[in-house]
N, C-alpha and C positions, 0 to 999 in steps of 0.2 A: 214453478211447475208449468204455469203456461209458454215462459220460454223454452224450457225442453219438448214441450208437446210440439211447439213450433217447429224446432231445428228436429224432431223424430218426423215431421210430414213431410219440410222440405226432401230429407236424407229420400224417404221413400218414392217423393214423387220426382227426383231426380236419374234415381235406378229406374222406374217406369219409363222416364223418357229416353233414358241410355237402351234399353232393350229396344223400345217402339224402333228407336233411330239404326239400329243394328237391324232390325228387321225391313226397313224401309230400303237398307241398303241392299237385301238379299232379295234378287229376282222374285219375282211372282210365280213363275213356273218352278220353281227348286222347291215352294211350300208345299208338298202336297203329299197325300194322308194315305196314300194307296200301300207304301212300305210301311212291313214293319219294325223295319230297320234300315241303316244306311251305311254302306261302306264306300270305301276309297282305298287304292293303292298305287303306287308307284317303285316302278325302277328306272335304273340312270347308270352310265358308267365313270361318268364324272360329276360332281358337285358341283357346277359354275352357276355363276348369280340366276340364271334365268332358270336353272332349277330348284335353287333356293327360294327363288319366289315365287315360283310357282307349286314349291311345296306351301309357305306360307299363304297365297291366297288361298288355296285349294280349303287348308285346314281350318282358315277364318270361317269358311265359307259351311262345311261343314260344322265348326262348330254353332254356329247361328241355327243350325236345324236341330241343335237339341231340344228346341224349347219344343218341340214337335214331339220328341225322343226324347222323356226326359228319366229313360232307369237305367242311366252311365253309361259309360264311353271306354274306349279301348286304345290302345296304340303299340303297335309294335314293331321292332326292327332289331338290325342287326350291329353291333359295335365289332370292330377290330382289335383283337387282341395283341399284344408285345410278340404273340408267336405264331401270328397272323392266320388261326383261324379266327369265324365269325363266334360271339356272344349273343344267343337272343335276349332281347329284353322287352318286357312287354311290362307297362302303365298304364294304371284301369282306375278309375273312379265309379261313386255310385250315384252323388248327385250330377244332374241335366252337365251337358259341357260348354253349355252357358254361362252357367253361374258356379262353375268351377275354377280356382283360378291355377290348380293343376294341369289341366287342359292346356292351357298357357304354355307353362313350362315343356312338357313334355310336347309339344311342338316344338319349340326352341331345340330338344332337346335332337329331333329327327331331324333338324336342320343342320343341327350342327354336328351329332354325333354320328348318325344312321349312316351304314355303310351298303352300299349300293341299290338301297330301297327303304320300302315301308308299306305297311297298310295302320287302316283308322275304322273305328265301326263307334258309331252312335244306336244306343238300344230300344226300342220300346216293346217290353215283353207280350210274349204269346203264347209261349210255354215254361214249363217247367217253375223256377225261383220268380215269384213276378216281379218283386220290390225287395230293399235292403237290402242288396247285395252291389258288389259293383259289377258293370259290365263284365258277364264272363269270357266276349268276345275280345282278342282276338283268339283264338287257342293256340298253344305251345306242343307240341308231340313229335318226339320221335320215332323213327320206325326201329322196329324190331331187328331186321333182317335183311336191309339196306343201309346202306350211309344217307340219310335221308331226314333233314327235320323241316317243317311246317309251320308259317302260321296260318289262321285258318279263319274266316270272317264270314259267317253266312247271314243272307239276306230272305228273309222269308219263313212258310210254319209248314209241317211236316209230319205227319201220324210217331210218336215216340216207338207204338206198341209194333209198329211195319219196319223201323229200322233197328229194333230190338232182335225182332226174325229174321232179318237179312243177316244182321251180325250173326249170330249163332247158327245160323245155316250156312254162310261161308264157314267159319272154322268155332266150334263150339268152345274151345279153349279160349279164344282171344281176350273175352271179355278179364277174366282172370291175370292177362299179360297184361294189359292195357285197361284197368277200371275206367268208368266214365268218372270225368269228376265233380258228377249233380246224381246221384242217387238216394232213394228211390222215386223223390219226384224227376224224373227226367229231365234232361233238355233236348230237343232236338236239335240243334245246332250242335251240342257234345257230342250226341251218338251219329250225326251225320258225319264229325270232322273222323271220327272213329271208324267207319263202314269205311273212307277214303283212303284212310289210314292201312286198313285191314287189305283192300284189296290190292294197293302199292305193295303191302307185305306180301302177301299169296300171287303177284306174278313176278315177282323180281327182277325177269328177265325181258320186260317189257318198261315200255318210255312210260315216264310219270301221263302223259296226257293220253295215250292208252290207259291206261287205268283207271282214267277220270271217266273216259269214254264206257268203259265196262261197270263199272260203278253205278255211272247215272242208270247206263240202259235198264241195268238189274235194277233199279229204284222206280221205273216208269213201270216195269214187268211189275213191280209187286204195288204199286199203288195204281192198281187197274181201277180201282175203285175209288174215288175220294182224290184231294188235290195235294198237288205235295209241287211247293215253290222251293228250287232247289239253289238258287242266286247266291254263288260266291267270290270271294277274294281267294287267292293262295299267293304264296311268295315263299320261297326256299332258298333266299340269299342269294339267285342268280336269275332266274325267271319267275314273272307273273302269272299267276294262271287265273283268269275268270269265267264265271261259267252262267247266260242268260238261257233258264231252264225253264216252266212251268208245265204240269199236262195239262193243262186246259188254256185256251187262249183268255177269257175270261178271270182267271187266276195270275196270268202275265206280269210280271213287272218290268222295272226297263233296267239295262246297262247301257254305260256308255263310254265308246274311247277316247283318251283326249291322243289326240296326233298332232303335236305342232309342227306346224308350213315346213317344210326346208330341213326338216331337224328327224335323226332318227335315234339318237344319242338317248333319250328317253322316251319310254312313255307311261302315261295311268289312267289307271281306273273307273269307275264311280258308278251309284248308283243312278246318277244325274248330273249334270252337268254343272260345276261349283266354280266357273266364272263365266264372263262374259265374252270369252273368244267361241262364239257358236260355229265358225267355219273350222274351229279345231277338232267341234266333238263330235263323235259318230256312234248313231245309234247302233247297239250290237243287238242281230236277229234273235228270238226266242230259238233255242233249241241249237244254239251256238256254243264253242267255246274257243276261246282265245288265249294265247299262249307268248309271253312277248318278254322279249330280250332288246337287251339297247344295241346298236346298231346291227339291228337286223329285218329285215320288213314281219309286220306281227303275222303267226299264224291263225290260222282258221279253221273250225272240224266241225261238223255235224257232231252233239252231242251222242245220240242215238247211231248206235252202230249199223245196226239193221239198214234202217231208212238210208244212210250213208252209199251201202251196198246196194241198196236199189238204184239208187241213181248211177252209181256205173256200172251196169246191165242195161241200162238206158241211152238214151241219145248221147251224151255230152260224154268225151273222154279227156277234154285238157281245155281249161281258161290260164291264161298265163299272160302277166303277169297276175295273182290271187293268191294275196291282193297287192296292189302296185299302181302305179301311174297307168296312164295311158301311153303307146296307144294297147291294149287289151287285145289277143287273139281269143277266138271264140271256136273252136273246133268241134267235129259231131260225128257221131259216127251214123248210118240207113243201113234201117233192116235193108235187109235181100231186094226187098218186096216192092225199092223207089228206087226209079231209074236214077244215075249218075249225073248223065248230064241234063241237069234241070236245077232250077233256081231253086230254094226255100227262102223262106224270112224270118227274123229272129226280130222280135219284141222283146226290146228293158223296161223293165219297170221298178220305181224306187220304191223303197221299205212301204211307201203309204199306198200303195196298190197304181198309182198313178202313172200314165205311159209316159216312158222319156224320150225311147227313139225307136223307129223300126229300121233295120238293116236287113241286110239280102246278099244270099251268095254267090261265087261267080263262076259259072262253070268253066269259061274257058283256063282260068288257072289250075291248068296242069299237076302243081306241086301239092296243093292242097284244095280242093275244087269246095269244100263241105266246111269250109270258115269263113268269119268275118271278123273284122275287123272295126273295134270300137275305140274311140280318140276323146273319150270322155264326154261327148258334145250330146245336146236333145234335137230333135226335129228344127230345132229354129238356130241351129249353129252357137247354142251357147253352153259355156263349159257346165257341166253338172257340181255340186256340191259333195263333199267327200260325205260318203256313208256307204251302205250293203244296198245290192238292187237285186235284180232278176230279168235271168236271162229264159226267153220264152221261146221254146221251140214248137211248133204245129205240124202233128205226122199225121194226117188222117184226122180220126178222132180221137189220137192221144195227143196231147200238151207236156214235153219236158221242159224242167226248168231245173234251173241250176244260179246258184247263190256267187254273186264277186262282190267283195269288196276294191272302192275306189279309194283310193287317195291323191289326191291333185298334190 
């Protein structure tokens, strides 16, 4: 009896030190308790080793934040079939994805099987099913009335009873086309992938990230009151869609892009940054959304339509490359009401409110007198770090600004 009691403590306090050491390996900044939840996604146009491991760290890395997260995990992607369209397939557990050792495999399985992508979500509930279930993330759905299917990963908590009304007030039938599949305790995260779902359906004739765009803003319109973190993955088998939303800055969570150096062949995800190349990841703005295809430079929208539209009514009518390399034109359009030939200054500033560079325009250039021209560099000639900044225009006492992302 007392040798088995023995070899049952050792067996224990060895798994304790396997976890400690796994944790030790994972940054200090990736622990942290503000989500609640955590996703990851990726597209690629080719499988070669450095995306293969870098699927594999990504998901090591992730998995380590289960212990954090611990009411199951998700994963899904796409296989290729003998008659070459895509198969979704989604694997979901309900214990932590630590001490899963499905998790495992199914990693394995997005390395080896997944065909031009993947996303992954680790759960720790806030609505609806709390416990014994497994992760209901990633969601599977297709559209009604497009060629169109989703998976669907959301980060964040949400009023169930405000996207219940949205839904019914876009088309009162839908719900009957399209059941959620957590009723009557809700999930928000179901009826959110649903309202996204629904309005893809109800413009047909508009781009998926128009619709994302019309979506969110109707969800800010009706959660005038109260917070609603709208953070997600999408992936359609050909592009990524993420979306860093909250109405409150307070309520905020973070996204981030990985961009490797030199490479445009892939990119992904996250809700944080899950390795240790910090000159790859860039933080994405609240009230952003991103849109990314493998070799193509990622695009960038203002979630919120409205405010979109303010800003071109306003000073700024082209940043180009945005986003892109340097060097960056900066163009502008003056009221009536400022003379032509006369100098302005434009202030950058990066994501953390911090000045990087002041530049100034040049009136004798003829072709375009009302731009400038930025080469990625701060006041002291040194290259800037890839992430979003702002560009600060001063008319008076109005201040325009306008959002570029850099990529060195």
């Amino acid at each position: 009896m007392k040798r088995r009691s023995f070899i049952l403590f050792v067996s224990c306090f060895a798994m304790v030190l396997l976890l400690c050491l796994t944790l030790m390996d994972t940054p200090v900044d990736r622990i942290a308790h503000s989500h609640n939840c955590r996703f990851w996604g990726i597209v690629y146009a080719e499988k070669d080793q450095l995306v293969r491991n870098t699927i594999n760290n990504h998901l090591d890395s992730l998995r380590a934040l289960g212990t954090f997260h611990d009411d199951g995990w998700g994963v899904a992607y796409y296989v290729e079939t003998d008659n070459g369209l895509p198969l979704p397939v989604v694997e979901r557990g309900e214990p932590e994805a630590l001490l899963d050792p499905r998790f495992s495999r199914a990693q394995d399985h997005v390395i080896d099987q997944a065909h031009q992508g993947a996303i992954a979500h680790i759960r720790n509930a806030s609505s609806g099913p709390q416990s014994g279930i497994p992760d209901p993330h990633p969601f599977s759905r297709y559209s009604a009335y497009r060629t169109f299917h989703m998976f669907f990963a959301h980060n964040g908590t949400m009023d169930t009873d405000i996207l219940l009304s949205l839904i019914k007030k876009t088309n009162p039938l839908y719900l009957d086309l399209n059941p959620p599949d957590y009723a009557p305790e809700y999930l928000d995260s179901d009826l959110y992938a649903l309202f996204l779902l629904e309005i893809i359906d109800m413009n047909s004739g508009k781009s998926i990230e128009e619709c994302i765009r019309i979506a969110i803003t109707a969800i800010d319109s009706a959660f005038s009151v109260g917070s609603a973190q709208c953070n997600f993955v999408m992936f359609d088998g050909t592009n990524l869609y993420a979306v860093n939303f909250a109405r409150s800055p307070a309520d905020a969570l973070t996204l981030y892009l990985y961009a490797p150096l030199g490479r445009s062949q892939f990119w992904a995800v996250a809700s944080e940054p899950l390795d240790d190349q910090q000159q790859c990841w860039i933080a994405v703005p609240n009230s952003t959304l991103v849109v990314l295809k493998p070799n193509t430079t990622p695009r960038f929208y203002d979630v919120l339509i409205d405010r979109d539209r303010t800003l071109e009514n306003h000073g700024f009518n082209i940043i180009y490359p945005n986003p892109g390399t340097a060097p960056v034109t900066i163009s502008f359009t003056l009221p009536e009401q400022y003379a032509v030939n006369r100098t302005f200054y434009l202030r950058i500033f990066n994501s953390a409110g911090q000045h990087v560079r002041t530049l100034h325009t040049n009136p004798t250039n003829r072709s375009n007198p009302n731009s400038v021209i930025w080469h990625g560099l701060d006041d002291q000639g040194r290259h800037v770090p890839n992430g979003a900044y702002y560009c600060c225009l001063s008319l008076g006492d109005s201040v325009y600004t306008k959002k570029v992302i850099y990529v060195r």
